[in-house]
C-alpha positions in Angstrom: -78.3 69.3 -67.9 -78.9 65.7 -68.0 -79.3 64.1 -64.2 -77.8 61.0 -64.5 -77.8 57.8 -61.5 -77.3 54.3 -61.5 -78.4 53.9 -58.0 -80.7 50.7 -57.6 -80.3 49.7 -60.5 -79.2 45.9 -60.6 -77.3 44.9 -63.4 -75.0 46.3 -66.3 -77.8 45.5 -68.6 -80.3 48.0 -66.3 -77.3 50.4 -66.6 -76.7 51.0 -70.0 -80.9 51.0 -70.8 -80.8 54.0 -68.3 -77.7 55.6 -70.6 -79.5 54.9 -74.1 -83.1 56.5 -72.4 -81.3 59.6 -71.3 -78.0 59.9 -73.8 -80.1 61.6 -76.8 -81.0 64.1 -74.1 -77.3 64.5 -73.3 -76.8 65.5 -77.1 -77.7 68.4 -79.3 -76.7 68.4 -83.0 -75.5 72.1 -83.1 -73.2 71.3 -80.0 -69.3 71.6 -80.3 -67.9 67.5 -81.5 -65.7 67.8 -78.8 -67.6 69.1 -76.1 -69.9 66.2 -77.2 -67.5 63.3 -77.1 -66.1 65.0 -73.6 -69.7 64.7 -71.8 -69.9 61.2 -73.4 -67.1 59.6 -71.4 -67.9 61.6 -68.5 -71.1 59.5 -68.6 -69.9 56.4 -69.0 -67.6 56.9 -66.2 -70.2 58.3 -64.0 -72.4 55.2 -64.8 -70.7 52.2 -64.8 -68.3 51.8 -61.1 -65.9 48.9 -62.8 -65.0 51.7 -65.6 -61.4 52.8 -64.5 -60.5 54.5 -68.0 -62.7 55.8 -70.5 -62.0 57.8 -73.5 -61.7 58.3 -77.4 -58.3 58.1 -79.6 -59.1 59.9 -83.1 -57.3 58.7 -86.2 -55.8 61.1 -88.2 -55.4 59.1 -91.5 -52.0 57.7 -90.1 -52.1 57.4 -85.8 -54.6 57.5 -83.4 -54.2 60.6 -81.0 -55.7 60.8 -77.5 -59.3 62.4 -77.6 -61.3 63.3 -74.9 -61.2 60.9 -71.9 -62.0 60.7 -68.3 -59.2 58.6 -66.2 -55.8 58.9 -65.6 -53.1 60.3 -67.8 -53.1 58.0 -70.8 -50.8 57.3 -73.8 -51.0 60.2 -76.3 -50.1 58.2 -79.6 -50.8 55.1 -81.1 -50.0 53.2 -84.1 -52.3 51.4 -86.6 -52.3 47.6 -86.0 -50.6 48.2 -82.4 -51.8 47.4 -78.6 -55.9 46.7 -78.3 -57.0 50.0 -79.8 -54.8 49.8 -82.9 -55.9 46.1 -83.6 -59.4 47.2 -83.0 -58.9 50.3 -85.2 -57.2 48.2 -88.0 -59.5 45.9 -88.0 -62.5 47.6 -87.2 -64.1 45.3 -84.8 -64.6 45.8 -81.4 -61.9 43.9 -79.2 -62.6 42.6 -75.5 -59.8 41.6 -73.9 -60.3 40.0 -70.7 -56.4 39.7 -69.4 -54.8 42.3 -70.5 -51.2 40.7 -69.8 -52.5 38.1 -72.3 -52.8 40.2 -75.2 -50.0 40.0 -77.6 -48.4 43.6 -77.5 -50.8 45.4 -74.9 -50.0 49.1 -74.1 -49.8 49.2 -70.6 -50.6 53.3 -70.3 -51.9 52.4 -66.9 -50.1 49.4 -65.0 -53.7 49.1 -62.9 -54.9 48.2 -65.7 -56.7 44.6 -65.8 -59.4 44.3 -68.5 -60.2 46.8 -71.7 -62.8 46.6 -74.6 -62.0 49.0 -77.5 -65.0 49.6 -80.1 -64.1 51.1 -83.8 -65.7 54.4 -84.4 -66.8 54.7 -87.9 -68.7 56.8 -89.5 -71.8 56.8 -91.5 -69.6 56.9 -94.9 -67.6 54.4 -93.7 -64.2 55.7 -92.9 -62.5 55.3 -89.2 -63.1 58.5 -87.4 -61.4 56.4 -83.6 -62.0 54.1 -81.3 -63.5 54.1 -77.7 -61.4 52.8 -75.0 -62.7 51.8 -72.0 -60.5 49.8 -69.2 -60.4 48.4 -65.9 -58.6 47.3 -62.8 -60.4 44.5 -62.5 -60.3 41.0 -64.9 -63.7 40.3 -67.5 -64.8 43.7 -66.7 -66.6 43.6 -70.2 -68.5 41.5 -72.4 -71.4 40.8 -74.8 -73.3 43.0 -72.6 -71.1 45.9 -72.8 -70.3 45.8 -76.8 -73.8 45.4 -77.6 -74.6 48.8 -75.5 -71.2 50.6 -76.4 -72.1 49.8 -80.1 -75.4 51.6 -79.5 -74.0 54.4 -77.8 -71.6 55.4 -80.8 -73.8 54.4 -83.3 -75.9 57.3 -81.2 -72.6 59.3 -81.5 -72.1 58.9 -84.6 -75.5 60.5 -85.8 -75.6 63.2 -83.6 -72.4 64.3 -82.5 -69.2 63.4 -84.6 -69.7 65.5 -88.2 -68.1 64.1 -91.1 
C-alpha cells in the first residue's frame, strides 16, 4: 500500500511531482483495470484539496458512461460532442474551463460545481478509451500546471493499467 501526503508541500507543481514519484508504485500490471482506475482517482482526490470531483467516463464506441470516480453522485451518461467531457472526448484535447457557467452547454451534474478540466484518454493505438474529469467548487481551479501533470498521469495509465 502506497502512503500518500501532501502535507508541506507548497505548491500544485510540488504536488503532482510527489504523485508521479509514488503513482508507478500505486500500479501493478497484472492488477484488475478497474481496480486500477478506482485507486487512481482516490489519489488525486486525496492529493490535491481544490479537487471536488474526480473520476473517469469510458466511451463505449457511441457514449461515455460513468467510470470509477471519487465525489458526489455524478451524471451516468454522456453524449459525444456534449458538455466539457464530450467536447474533450470529440475532440480529443484536453479542455480547462475556468467558469463553468461560461461554457456553452455545461452539464451541471453538480450545481457546486465552479471549474473542471477534462483530459482525453487515449490509448497507445490511438482509439478513445475516456476521459478524466476532474471539478471544483471553486473558479481557475486548474491550469497549465494541472494538464501537463494529468497528461503524465494517464499517459502512466495508459501503459500500466488500461489494456487494450
Amino acid at each position: 500500500m502506497v502512503e500518500f501526503s501532501t502535507q508541506g508541500l507548497a505548491d500544485k507543481k510540488e504536488i503532482y511531482e510527489q504523485i508521479l514519484s509514488q503513482v508507478e508504485h500505486l500500479f501493478d500490471e497484472s492488477d484488475n483495470q478497474l481496480s486500477g482506475l478506482s485507486n487512481f482517482t482516490a489519489l488525486i482526490k486525496q492529493a490535491l484539496g481544490y479537487v471536488s470531483w474526480v473520476g473517469f467516463y469510458i466511451y463505449d464506441g457511441s457514449r461515455l458512461y460513468l467510470g470509477p470516480f471519487q465525489g458526489k453522485v455524478a451524471c451516468t451518461s454522456i453524449a459525444i460532442g456534449k458538455g466539457v467531457c464530450g467536447t474533450s472526448a470529440e475532440k480529443r484535447e484536453t479542455v480547462i474551463v475556468p467558469d463553468v457557467d461560461k461554457f456553452p452547454g455545461h452539464i451541471a451534474c453538480d450545481s457546486a460545481s465552479r471549474s473542471e478540466i477534462v483530459l482525453p484518454v487515449v490509448l497507445q493505438d490511438g482509439s478513445l478509451y475516456g476521459v478524466l474529469d476532474l471539478d471544483s467548487t471553486e473558479y481557475n481551479s486548474f491550469d497549465d500546471t494541472d494538464a501537463e501533470y494529468l497528461s503524465k498521469l494517464v499517459e502512466i495509465l495508459t501503459k500500466k493499467v488500461i489494456k487494450l
